[in-house]
C-alpha positions as CSV (number, residue, x, y, z in Angstrom):
1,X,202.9,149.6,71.6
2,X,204.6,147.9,68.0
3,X,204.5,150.7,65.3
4,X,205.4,150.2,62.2
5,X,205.4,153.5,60.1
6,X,205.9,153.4,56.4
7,X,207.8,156.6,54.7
8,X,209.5,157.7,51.5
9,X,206.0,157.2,49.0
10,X,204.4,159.6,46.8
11,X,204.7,160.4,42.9
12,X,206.9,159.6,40.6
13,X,207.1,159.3,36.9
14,X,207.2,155.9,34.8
15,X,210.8,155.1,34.9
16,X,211.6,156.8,37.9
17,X,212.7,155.0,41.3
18,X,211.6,155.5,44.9
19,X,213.2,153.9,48.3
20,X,210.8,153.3,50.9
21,X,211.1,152.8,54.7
22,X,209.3,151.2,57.3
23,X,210.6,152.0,61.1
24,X,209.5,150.0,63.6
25,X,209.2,150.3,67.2
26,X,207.7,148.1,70.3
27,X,209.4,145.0,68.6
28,X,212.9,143.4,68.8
29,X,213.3,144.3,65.1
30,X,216.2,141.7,64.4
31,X,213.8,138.7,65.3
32,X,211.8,139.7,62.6
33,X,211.3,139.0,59.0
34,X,210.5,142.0,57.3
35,X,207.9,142.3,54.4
36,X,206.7,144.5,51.9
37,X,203.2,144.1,50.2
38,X,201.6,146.2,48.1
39,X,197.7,146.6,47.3
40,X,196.1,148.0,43.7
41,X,192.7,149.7,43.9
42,X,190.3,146.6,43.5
43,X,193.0,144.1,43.7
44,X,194.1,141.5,46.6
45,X,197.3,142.9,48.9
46,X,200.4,140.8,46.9
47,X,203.6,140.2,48.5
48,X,206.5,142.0,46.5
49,X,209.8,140.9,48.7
50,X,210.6,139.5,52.0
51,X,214.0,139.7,54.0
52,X,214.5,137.6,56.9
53,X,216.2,138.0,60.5
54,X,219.1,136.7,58.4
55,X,219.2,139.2,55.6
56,X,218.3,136.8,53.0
57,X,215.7,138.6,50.4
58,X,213.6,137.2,48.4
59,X,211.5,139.3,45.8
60,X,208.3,138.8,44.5
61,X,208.2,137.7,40.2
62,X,206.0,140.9,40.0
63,X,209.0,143.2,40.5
64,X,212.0,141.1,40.1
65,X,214.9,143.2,39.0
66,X,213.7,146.3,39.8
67,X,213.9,146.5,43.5
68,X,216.1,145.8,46.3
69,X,215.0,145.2,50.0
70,X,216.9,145.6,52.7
71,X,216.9,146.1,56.6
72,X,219.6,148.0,58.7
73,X,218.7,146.2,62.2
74,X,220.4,149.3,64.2
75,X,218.5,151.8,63.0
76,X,215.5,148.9,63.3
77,X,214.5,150.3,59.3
78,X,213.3,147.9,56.5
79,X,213.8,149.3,53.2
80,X,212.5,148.8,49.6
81,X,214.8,150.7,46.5
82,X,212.2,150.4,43.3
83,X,214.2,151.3,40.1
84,X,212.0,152.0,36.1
85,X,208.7,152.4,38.2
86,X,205.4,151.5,35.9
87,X,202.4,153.4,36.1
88,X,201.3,149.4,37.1
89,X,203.2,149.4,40.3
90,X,200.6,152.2,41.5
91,X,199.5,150.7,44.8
92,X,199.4,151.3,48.6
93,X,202.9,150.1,49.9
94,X,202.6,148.0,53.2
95,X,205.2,147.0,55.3
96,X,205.2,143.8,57.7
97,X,206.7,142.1,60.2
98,X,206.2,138.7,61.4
99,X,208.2,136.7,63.9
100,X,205.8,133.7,64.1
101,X,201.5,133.5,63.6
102,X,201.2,135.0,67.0
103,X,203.4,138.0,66.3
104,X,203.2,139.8,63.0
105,X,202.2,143.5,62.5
106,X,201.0,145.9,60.0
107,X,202.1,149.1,58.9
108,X,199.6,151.9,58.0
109,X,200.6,151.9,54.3
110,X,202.2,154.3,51.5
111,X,200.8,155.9,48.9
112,X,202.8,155.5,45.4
113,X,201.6,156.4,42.1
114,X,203.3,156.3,39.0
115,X,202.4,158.9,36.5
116,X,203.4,161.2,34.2
């Protein structure tokens, strides 16, 4: 059974950072890419950074500069450092995996709000 389960969310102050972790099991985590989306009440799920099976991140324009992905295949963890948090960035935090269209799973999501 693939889990995917999504930690580290919760509240936070504008300015304030957060990491986040996604810890997956059922899968061979290092054929994966490794995805973190994020969905606003009343707003469409939007893609904030990707890292592939290589490493290589990409972020989204939405939060450039501000966060960091990474994975640590051993511990089989995808993580997401967000830095000067906006009371915008409030969302659900999902994280994905995919390996091709026949194999990519959802986490449950992660609560972050930003507010003082």
């Amino acid at each position: 059974q693939v889990q995917l389960v999504e930690s580290g969310g919760g509240l936070v102050q504008p300015g304030g950072s957060l990491t986040l972790s996604c810890t997956a099991s059922g899968i061979m985590f290092d054929m994966y890419d490794m995805s973190w989306y994020r969905q606003a009440p009343g707003k469409k799920r939007e893609l904030v950074a990707t890292i592939n099976l290589s490493g290589v991140p990409n972020h989204a324009d939405s939060m450039e500069g501000r966060i960091t992905i990474s994975r640590d295949n051993a511990r089989n963890t995808a993580y997401l450092q967000m830095n000067n948090l906006r009371p915008e960035d409030t969302a659900v935090y999902y994280c994905y995996a995919k390996r091709n269209y026949l194999l990519q799973y959802w986490g449950q999501g992660t609560q972050v709000t930003v507010s003082s």
